[in-house]
VEXMAR-489228 format. One line per 10 residues: number of its first residue (from 1); for each residue x, y, z of N, C-alpha, C, O. Coordinates in pm, 1 decimal, decimal comma, m for minus. Each point is the difference from the previous one (the first is absolute). Layout:
% residues N
NUM) X:Y:Z:X:Y:Z:X:Y:Z:X:Y:Z; ...
% end
This chain:
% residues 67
1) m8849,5:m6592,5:m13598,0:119,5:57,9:57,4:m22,6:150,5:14,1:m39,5:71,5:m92,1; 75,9:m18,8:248,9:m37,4:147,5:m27,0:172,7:81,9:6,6:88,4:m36,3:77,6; m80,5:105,6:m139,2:125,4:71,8:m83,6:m4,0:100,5:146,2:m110,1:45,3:31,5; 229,3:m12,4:54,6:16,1:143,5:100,0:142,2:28,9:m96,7:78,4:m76,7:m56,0; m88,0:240,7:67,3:112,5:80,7:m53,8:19,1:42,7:135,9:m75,1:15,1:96,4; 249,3:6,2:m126,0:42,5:87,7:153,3:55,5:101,1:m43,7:58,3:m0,8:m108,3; m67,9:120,8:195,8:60,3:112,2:8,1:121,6:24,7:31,3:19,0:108,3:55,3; 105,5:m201,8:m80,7:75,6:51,4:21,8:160,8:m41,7:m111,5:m16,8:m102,5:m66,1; 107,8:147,5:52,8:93,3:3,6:m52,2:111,4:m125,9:20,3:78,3:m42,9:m84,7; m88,6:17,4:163,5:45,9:m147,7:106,8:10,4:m28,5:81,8:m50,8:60,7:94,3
11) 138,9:m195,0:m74,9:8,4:m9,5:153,2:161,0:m16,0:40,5:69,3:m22,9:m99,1; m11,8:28,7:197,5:101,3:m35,8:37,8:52,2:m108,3:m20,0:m89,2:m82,0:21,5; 174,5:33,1:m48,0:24,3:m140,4:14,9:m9,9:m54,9:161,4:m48,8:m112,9:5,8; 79,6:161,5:103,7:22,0:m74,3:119,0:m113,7:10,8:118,6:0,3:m53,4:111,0; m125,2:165,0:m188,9:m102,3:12,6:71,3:m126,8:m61,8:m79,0:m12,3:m25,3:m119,9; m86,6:8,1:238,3:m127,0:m38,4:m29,9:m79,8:86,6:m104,5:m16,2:121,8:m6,9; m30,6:m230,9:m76,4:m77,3:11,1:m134,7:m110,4:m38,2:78,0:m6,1:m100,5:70,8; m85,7:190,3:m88,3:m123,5:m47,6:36,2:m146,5:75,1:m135,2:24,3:101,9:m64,7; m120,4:m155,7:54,5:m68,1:38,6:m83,7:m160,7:m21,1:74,7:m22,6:m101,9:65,2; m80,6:207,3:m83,0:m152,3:m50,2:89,9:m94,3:7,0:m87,0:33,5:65,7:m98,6
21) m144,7:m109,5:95,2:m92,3:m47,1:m66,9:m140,6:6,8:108,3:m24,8:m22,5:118,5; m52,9:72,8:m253,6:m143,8:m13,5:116,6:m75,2:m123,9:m41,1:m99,3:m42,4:59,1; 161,9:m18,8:m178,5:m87,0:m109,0:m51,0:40,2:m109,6:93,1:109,1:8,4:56,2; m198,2:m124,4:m32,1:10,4:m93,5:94,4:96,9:m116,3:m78,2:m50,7:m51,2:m99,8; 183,8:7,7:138,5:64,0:m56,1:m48,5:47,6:m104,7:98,3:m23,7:18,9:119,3; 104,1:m153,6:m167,2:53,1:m54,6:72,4:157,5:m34,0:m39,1:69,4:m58,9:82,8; m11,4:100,5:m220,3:84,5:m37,6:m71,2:2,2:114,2:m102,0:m103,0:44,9:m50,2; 284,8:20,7:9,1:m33,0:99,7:m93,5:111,8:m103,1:m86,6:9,2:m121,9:14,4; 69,3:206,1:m105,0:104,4:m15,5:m97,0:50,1:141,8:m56,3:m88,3:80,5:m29,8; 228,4:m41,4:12,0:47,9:102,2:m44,4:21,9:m33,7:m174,1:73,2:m97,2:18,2
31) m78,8:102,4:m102,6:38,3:m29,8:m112,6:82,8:87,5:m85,5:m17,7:121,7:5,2; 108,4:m174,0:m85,0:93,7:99,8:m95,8:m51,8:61,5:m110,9:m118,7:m19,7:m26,0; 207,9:114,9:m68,5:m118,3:95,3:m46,7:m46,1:m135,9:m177,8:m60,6:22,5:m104,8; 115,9:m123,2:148,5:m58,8:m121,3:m123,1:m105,4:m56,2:107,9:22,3:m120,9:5,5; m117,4:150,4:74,9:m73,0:m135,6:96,4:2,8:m64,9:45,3:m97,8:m68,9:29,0; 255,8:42,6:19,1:71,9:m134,6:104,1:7,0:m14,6:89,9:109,7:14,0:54,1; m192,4:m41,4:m0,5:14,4:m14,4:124,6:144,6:m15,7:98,8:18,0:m116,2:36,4; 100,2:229,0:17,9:71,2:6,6:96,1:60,1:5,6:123,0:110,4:m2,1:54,4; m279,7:13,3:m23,3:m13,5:m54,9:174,2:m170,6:9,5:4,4:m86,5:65,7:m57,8; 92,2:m175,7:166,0:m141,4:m48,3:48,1:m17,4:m0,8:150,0:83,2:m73,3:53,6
41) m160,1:128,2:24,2:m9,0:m30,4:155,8:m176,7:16,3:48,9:m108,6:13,4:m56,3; 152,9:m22,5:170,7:m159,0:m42,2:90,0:m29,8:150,1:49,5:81,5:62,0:68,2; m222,3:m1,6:m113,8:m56,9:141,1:81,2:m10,9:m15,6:86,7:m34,5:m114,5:29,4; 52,7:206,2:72,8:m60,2:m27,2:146,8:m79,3:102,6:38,7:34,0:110,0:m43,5; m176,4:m116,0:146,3:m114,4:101,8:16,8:m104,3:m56,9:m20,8:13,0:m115,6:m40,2; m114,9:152,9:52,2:m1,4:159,5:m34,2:0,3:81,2:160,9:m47,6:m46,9:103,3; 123,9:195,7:m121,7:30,6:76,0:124,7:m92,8:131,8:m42,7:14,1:66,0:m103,0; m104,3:m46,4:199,5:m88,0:166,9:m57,0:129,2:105,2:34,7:78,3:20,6:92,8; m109,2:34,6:m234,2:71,5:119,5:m6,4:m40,1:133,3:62,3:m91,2:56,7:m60,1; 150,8:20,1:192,5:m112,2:59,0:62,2:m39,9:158,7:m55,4:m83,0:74,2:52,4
51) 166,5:m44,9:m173,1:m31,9:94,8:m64,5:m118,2:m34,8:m85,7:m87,5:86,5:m5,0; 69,2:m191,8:m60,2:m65,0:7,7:m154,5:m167,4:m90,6:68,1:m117,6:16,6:m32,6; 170,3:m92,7:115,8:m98,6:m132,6:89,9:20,8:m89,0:m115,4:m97,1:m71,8:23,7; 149,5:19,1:m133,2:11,6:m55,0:m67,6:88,2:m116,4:64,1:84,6:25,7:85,7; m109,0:m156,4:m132,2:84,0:m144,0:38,8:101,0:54,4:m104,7:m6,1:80,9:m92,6; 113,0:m169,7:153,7:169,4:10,3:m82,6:32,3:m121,1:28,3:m8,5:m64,4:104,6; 52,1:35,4:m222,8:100,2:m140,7:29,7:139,3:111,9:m39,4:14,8:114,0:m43,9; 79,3:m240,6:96,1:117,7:41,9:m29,1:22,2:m140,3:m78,6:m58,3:m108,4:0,9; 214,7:183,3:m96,3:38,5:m99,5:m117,3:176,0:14,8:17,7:67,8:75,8:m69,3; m14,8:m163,4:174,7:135,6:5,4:60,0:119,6:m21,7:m121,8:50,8:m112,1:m2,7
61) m6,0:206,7:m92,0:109,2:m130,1:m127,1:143,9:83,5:60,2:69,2:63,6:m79,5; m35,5:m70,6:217,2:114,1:26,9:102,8:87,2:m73,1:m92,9:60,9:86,8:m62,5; m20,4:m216,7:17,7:33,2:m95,9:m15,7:66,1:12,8:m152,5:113,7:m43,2:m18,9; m201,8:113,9:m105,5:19,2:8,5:m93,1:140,5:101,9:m11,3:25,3:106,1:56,9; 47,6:m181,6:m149,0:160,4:52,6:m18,0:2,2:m19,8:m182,0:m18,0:m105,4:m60,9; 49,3:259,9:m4,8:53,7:m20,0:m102,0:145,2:81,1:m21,5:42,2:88,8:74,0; 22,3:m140,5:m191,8:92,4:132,8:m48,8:m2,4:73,3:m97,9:81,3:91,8:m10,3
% end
């Protein structure tokens, strides 16, 4: 399993969560801060990034809703 940290503080509730990865994936999982898995979805990519030339997947959790 490879671990990405994000840079940021959060997300909105009503906008796109998106997260990228250079590792080649087909499936991520968000997990709680016990390891639970709270949402699961399908990567999609890889898209060259035209700054870095690096492949990106993207990791879509749009979908994921907490309170």
């Amino acid at each position: 399993m490879t671990s990405i940290s994000l840079n940021s503080i959060g997300y909105l509730p009503s906008r796109n969560k998106r997260a990228f990865t250079n590792q080649p994936c087909s499936t991520f999982s968000i997990l709680d801060p016990a390891g639970a898995a709270v949402f699961s979805g399908v990567a999609t990519g890889p898209v060259k990034d035209i700054d870095t030339g690096h492949d990106l997947w993207t990791l879509d959790f749009t979908d994921l809703q907490t309170s």
